[in-house]
ZAZA-50260 format. One record per residue (C-alpha): x, y, z. Coordinates in steps of 0.5 Angstrom, whole numbers, padded with zeros to 4 digits, always signed. Layout:
REM ZAZA-50260
XYZ...
REM end
This chain:
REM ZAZA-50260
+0171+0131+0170+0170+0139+0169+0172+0144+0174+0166+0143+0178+0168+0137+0182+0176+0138+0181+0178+0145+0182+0173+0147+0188+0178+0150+0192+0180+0154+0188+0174+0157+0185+0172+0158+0192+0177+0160+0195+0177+0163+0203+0181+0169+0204+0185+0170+0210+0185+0174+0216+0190+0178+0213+0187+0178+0206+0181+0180+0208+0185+0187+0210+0188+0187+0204+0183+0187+0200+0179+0191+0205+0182+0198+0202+0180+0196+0195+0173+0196+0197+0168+0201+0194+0164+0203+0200+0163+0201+0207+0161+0194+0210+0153+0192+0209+0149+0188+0213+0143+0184+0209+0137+0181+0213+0136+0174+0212+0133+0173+0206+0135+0180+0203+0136+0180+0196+0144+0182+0195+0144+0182+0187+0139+0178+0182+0139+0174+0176+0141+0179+0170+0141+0186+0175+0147+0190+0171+0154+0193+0175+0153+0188+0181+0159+0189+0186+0163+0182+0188+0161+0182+0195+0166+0180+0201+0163+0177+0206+0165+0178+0213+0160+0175+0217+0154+0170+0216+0153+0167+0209+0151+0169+0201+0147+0164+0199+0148+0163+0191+0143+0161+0186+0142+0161+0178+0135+0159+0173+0133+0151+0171+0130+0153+0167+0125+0157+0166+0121+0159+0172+0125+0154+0177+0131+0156+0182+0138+0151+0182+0143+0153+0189+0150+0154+0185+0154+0154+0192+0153+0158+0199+0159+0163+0200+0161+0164+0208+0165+0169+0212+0172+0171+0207+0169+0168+0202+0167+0173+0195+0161+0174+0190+0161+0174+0183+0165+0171+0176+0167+0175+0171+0162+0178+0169+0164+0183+0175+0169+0186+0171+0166+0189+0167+0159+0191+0171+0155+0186+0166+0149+0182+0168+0149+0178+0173+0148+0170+0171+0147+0168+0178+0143+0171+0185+0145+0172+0191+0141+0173+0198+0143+0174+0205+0143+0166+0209+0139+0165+0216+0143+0169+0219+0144+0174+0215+0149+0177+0213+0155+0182+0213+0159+0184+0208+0164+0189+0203+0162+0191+0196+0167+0191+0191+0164+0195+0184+0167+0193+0177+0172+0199+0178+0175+0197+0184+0174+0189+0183+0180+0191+0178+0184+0196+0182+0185+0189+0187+0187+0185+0181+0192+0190+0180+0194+0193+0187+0194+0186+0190+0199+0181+0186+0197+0176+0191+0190+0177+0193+0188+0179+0186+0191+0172+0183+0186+0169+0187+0181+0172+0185+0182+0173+0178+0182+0165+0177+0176+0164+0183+0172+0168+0177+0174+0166+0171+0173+0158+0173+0166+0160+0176+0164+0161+0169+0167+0155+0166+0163+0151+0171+0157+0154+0169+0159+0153+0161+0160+0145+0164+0153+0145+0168+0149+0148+0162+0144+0151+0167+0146+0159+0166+0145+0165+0162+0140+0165+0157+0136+0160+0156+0134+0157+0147+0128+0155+0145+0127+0152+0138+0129+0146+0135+0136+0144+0136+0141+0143+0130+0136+0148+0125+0140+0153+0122+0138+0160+0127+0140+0155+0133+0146+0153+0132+0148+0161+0129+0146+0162+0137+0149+0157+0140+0156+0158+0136+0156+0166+0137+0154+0165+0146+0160+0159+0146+0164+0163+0142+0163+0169+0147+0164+0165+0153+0157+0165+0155+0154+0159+0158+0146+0158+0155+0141+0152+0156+0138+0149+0150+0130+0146+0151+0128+0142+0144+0120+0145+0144+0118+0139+0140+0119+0135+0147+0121+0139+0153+0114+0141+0156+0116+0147+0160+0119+0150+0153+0112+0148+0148+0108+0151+0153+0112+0158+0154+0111+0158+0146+0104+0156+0146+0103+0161+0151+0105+0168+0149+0103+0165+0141+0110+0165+0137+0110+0162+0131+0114+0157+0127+0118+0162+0123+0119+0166+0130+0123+0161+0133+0128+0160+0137+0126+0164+0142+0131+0167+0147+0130+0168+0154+0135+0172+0157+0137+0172+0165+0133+0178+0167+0126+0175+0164+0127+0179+0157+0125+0174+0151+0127+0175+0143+0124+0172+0137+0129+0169+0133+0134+0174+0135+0140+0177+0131+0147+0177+0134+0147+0184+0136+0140+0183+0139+0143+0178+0144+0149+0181+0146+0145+0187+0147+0140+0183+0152+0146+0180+0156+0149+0187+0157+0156+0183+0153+0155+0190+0149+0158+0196+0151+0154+0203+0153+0158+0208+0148+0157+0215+0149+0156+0219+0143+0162+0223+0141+0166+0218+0146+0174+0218+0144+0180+0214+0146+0187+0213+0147+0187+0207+0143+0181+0204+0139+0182+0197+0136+0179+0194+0131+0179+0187+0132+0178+0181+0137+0183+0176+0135+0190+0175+0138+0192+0180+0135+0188+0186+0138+0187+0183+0144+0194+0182+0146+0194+0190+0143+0188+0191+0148+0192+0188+0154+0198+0191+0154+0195+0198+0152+0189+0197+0158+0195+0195+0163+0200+0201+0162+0194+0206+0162+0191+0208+0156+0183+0208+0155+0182+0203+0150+0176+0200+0146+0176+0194+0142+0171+0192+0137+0169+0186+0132+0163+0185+0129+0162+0177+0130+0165+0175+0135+0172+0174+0140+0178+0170+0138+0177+0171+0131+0179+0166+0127+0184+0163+0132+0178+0163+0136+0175+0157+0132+0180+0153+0132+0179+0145+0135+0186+0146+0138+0193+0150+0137+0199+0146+0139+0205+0150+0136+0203+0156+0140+0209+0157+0146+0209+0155+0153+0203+0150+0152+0206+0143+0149+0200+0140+0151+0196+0144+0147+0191+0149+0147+0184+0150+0145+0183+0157+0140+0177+0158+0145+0181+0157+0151+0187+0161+0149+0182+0168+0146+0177+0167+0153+0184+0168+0157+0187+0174+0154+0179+0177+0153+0179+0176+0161+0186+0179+0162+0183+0185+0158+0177+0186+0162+0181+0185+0169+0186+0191+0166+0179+0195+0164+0179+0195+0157+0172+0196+0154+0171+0190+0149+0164+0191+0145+0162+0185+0140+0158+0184+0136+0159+0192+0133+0162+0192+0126+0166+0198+0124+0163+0201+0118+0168+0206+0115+0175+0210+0117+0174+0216+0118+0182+0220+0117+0178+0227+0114+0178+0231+0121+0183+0234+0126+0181+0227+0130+0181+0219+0127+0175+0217+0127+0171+0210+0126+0163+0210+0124+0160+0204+0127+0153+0200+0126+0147+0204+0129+0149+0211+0127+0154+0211+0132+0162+0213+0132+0168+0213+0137+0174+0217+0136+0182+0216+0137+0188+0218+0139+0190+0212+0135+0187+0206+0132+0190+0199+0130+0187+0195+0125+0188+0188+0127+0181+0186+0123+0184+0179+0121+0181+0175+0114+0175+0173+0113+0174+0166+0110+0174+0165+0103+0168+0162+0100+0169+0157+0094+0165+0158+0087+0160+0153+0089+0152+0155+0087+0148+0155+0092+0153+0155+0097+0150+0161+0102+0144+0157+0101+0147+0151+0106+0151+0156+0111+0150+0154+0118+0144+0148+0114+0150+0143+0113+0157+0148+0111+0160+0150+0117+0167+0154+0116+0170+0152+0123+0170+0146+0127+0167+0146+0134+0164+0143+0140+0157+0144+0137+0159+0142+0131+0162+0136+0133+0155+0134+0137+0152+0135+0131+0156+0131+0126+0156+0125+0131+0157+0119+0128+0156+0121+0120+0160+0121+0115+0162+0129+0113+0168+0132+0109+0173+0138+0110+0177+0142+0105+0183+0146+0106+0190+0143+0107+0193+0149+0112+0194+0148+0119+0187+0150+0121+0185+0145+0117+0189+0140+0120+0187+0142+0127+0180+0141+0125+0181+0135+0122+0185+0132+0129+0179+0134+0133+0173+0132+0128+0175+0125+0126+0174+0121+0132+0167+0123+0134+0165+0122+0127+0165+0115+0122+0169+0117+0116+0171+0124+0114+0174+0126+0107+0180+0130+0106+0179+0135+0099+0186+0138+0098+0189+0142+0091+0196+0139+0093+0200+0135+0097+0200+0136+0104+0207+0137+0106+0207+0144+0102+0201+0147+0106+0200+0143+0114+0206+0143+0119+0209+0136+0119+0207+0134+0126+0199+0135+0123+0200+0130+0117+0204+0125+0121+0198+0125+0126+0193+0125+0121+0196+0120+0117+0195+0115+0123+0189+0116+0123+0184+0111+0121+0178+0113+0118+0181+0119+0115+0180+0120+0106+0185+0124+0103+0183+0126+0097+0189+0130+0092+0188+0135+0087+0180+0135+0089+0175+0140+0089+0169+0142+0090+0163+0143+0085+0157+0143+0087+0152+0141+0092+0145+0137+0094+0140+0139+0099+0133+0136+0101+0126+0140+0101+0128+0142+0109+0134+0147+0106+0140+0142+0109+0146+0138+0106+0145+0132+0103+0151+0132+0099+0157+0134+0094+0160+0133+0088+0168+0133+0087+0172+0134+0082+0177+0130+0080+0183+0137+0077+0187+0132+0074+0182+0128+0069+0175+0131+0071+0172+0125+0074+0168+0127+0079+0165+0123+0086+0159+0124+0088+0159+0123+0096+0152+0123+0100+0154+0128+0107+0150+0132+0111+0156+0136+0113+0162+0140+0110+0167+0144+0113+0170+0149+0109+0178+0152+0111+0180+0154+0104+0184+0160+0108+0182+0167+0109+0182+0175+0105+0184+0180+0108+0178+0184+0111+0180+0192+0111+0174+0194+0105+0172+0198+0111+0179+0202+0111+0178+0204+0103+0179+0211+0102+0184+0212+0108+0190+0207+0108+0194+0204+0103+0193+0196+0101+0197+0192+0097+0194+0189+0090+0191+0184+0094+0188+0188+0099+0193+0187+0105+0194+0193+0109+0201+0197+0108+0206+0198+0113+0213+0201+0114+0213+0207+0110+0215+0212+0116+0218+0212+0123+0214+0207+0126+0214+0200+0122+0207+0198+0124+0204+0205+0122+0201+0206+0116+0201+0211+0111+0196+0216+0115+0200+0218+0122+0196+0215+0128+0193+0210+0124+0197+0202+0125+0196+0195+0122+0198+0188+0125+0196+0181+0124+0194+0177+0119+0191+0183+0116+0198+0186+0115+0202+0186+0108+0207+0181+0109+0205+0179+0116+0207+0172+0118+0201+0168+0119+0202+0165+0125+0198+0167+0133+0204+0168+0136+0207+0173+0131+0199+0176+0131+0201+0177+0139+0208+0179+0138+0205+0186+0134+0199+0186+0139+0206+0188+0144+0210+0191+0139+0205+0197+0137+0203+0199+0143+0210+0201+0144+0210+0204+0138+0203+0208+0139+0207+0210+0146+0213+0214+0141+0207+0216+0137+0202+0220+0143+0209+0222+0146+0212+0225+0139+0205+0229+0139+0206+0232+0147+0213+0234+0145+0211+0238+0139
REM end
């Protein structure tokens, strides 16, 4: 059972008569009274305020598809408005009206909805985790956000669904081969083939095959970035590493933006289920784990802006600099990269040819969904690929495991053990890849594999491959600025402070740091670390 139905009262939680009072000097007007049936906010209007209301009744509601209305839950005195989207003046993915009796009732825009997580340690908590699990019930109900129009499982819907899911957004897919409402919006405004999917967005906005950037710009996930804009700290990155940056900056009062140009989580973000990270022994999802600290940022007032790539690092001028995609540029007091690794592409013709049509480099629900029931393969042997094989190998029929080397010199032992006890699990030694088949439609068929040791090869009929054959460091953006070392790592520790690079202000952690040790825990530990490095570094420039 999803949230929905086991965590009610929390994610509709009634404020007490001395709450209300807290939460009341936090407020960013005064009261409001709405006439039965007013409009108090609608589906995809920005900078809507969480509403507190004091007397009468919001009733909530969000889209069924594309023209229908679907009651998400009726909030009543001492009860508040809104989900995360709220923290950030993003676009709203429900509409609230005032009940039959109208209603009354206190604003709260997205700076003081953040000023009472912080001011209020009791109410703030509250509802922090009311917000955060209203999103998750709308992700569970499927209903919300934007809506996807196409054929599931093509490559372009499936790039889609991975981005939104990634982000934390919940999203409704119609088949427009067999859903009515769907085909006839596509008959209607005259798309065709090579135009899909389409996307609709919560204001009513429809996009033909979209990029990435054009449906985070769509659902405001995107950041206003005013020209010249320059901030304490800019970090580029939204893996563990530069959120956990992003966190403990944000809280301790320091303007700070973060920038990935895919998506939040990083390649954590992709993993099926991390169970060494500590405080978590039953595990924890690397979506789940990434989508924490990416609300904890939000609640501390860190501006995140994802999809935006950084192109170019700029040391040249009296001020750090970052030249970004469209033309734009930010400016820093310190900037710390934590761009992570990219993943490693094997020397495979036509390889690209069946990205996202077949090849996959994570594992995840909507992977698993559509590999269902059939025979796939995975390559790599670290953790990630341990991870992704625990995860995959029960909803599917057999599954290839195509490793160099013995496990036990690259995966953690618990990882081995457990996959060791699984049945339906092939693990091929000393295997590679060589090369792959597909059918007139572009997508997987099959692959061929390489026996290293005598070069006999095994052809395997599959219309699924995951690839976790390990990362490059993703610092080619830095080129010119920073020193890296002879495989393309950043370089750290040649001055005062050890996570700080040869250029002063400029700092390094995570995976994408020479000699960082390759672990989530240890990307969070420098995402803290740096920030009381950066501290000693702005304090420095003020007593000189």
């Amino acid at each position: 059972m999803g949230v929905a139905t086991t965590r009610q009262h929390q994610m509709w939680p009634v404020l007490e008569r001395t709450q209300i009072e807290t939460a009341r000097r936090f407020a960013s007007g005064p009261e409001q009274h709405f006439e039965p049936g007013d409009t108090l906010y609608a589906v995809g209007a920005s900078d809507v305020p969480s509403w507190l209301v004091l007397a009468g009744e919001i009733q909530v509601y969000r889209r069924d598809g594309l023209s229908q209305e679907a009651a998400v839950t009726t909030h009543g005195a001492g009860q508040f408005s809104g989900e995360v989207n709220q923290l950030a003046g993003r676009p709203s993915i429900a509409g609230g009206r005032a009940g039959p009796e109208g209603c009354t009732a206190l604003p709260f825009d997205a700076p003081h909805l953040r000023a009472l997580m912080v001011g209020s340690a009791d109410v703030g908590e509250l509802v922090m985790r009311a917000l955060i699990l209203r999103r998750v019930g709308l992700i569970e109900e499927g209903g919300a956000g934007p809506i996807l129009i196409g054929v599931p499982g093509s490559p372009e819907v499936v790039r889609l669904q991975g981005f939104l899911t990634r982000s934390g957004y919940p999203n409704l897919m119609l088949d427009v081969r067999v859903d009515d409402e769907g085909h006839a919006l596509v008959e209607r405004i005259g798309v065709l083939p090579d135009e899909l999917p389409l996307v609709v967005c919560p204001g009513g906005e429809i996009l033909k095959r979209p990029s990435d950037g054009e449906v985070a710009a769509c659902l405001g996930i995107t950041p206003d970035i005013p020209p010249g804009a320059c901030y304490d700290v800019a970090v580029v990155g939204g893996g563990p590493a530069g959120l956990a940056t992003a966190v403990y900056a944000a809280s301790e009062g320091l303007s700070v933006i973060v920038l990935d140009g895919r998506a939040m989580g990083g390649q954590a973000g992709a993993s099926a289920r991390i169970e060494n990270y500590l405080g978590f022994p039953t595990g924890i999802s690397g979506q789940a784990l990434t989508g924490r600290a990416f609300n904890q940022a939000l609640k501390f007032g860190a501006e995140i802006a994802i999809p935006v790539a950084v192109e170019r690092l700029d040391c040249s001028g009296e001020r750090l600099a970052l030249e970004l995609t469209g033309d734009r540029r930010i400016e820093a007091r310190a900037i710390v990269i934590a761009s992570g690794a990219r993943y490693r592409r094997p020397d495979v013709p036509e390889l690209a040819t069946f990205e996202g049509a077949g090849v996959s480099y994570w594992a995840s629900p909507i992977e698993a969904r559509l590999c269902a029931g059939e025979e796939v393969a995975l390559v790599g042997g670290g953790n990630s690929a341990g991870q992704a094989v625990v995860f995959l190998a029960p909803q599917v029929k057999r599954l290839h495991l195509i490793v160099r080397r013995d496990l036990s010199e690259t995966m953690s032992r618990y990882l081995i053990d457990r996959i060791a006890a699984l049945p339906n699990v092939e693990i091929r030694v000393d295997t590679e890849i060589v090369s792959l088949e597909g059918d007139r439609d572009g997508g997987l068929t099959g692959a061929v594999f390489r026996q290293r040791r005598d070069g006999a090869t095994h052809h395997c009929p599959l219309r699924h491959l995951f690839l976790f054959i390990g990362a490059d460091p993703n610092a080619e953006w830095t080129r010119g600025c920073v020193e890296t070392d002879a495989k393309g790592f950043v370089v750290t520790g040649q001055g005062a402070l050890p996570l700080e690079t040869n250029v002063p202000g400029i700092f390094a952690i995570g995976d994408v740091r020479a000699g960082s040790t390759k672990r989530v825990a240890a990307a969070v530990g420098e995402g803290a670390a740096v920030v009381a490095q950066i501290h000693a570094l702005l304090a420095a420039r003020e007593d000189a």
